[in-house]
N, C-alpha and C positions, 0 to 999 in steps of 0.2 A: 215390380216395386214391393209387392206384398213381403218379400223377403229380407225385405230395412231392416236393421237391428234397429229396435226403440229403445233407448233406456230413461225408467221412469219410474220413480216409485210417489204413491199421493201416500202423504201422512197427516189424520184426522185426529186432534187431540179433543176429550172433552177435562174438564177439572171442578173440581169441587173443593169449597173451603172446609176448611178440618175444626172445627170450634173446641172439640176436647184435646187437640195437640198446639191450640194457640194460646198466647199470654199477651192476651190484650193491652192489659196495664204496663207491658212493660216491652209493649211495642212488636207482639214479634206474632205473624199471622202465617200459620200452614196449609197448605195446599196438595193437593194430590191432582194429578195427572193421568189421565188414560188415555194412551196412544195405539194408534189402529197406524201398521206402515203396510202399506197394497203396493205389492208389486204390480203396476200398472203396464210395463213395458211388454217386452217377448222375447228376453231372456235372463234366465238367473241372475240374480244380486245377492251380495253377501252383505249384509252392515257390519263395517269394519272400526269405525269410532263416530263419536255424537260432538257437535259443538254446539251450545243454549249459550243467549245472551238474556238478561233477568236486568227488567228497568225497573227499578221502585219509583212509588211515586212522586218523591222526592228528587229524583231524580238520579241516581244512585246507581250503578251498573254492574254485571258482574260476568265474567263472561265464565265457562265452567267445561271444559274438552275433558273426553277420554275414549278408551277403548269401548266398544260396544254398548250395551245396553241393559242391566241388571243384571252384570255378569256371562251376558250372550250375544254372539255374534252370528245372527240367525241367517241362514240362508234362504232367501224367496225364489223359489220357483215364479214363472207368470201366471198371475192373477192368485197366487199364494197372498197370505196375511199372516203380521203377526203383529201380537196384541202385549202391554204390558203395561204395570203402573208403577207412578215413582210420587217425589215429592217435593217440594222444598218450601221453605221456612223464608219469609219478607221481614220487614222492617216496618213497613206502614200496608195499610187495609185495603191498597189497590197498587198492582205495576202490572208486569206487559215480559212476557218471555217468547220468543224468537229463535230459529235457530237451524241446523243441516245437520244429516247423518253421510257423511262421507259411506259413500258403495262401491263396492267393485264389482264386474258383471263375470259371468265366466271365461269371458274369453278377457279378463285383465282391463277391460275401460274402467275406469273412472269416473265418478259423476255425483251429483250430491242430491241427495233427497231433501229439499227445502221445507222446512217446518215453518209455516205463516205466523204474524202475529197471534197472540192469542190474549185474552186479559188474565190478570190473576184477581179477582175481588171479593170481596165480601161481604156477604150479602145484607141489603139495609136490615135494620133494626128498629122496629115500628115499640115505640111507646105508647 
C-alpha cells in the first residue's frame, strides 16, 4: 500500500492589514496575504489556476478565478513549498476570504488544494 498515490497539497496563509495603502474615511481597508502551498502528497502538482471567495462584513461577496498565482504556475515536487504574497482591498474593517487552487498531478488527476477560512481585520485601535 506504501505505493498509493496521495494527492494533497496544505495551504497556510498568514495576513496583515496595510494602514498606509488604506482609506479609512472613505471605506476602503488593505490587506496582504502570505501563502505557504506544501506539497503534502507523493507526487508532483502543478497549480494550474486559483478561485477566492471575499465576504465583507456587510455581507457583500466577491468571488475572484484565474490562472495561477502572481503570474506563476509553480510545479511542487513532494514535500516542495512555495511561497508568495498578494492583496486585496475590502469595503469595511473586517470580512473572511476562502478558497482552492485547482492542481494537476503528473500523471493528469485532478484535485484541489482547499484554502480554509481565513479572517481579513483590522486591528483595534486603542484611544
Amino acid at each position: 500500500m506504501s505505493s498509493d498515490k496521495h494527492y494533497e497539497c496544505t495551504v497556510k496563509v498568514e495576513v496583515t492589514f496595510i494602514a498606509e495603502q488604506s482609506d479609512i474615511e472613505h471605506n476602503q481597508y488593505a490587506f496582504a496575504y502570505h501563502v505557504t502551498i506544501i506539497n503534502t502528497g507523493n507526487v508532483a502538482a502543478q497549480l494550474i489556476s486559483r478561485h477566492w471567495v471575499i465576504t465583507e462584513a456587510n455581507g457583500e461577496r466577491k468571488e475572484i478565478r484565474g490562472l495561477g498565482v502572481v503570474g506563476a504556475q509553480p510545479l511542487l515536487k513532494p514535500a516542495e513549498h512555495y511561497e508568495y504574497t498578494s492583496g486585496t482591498l475590502i469595503n469595511t474593517p473586517m470580512g473572511e476570504m476562502h478558497g482552492a487552487y485547482q492542481m494537476v498531478a503528473e500523471d493528469g488527476t485532478q484535485f484541489d488544494a482547499v484554502i480554509a477560512p481565513f479572517a481579513l481585520a483590522m486591528p483595534r485601535i486603542l484611544h
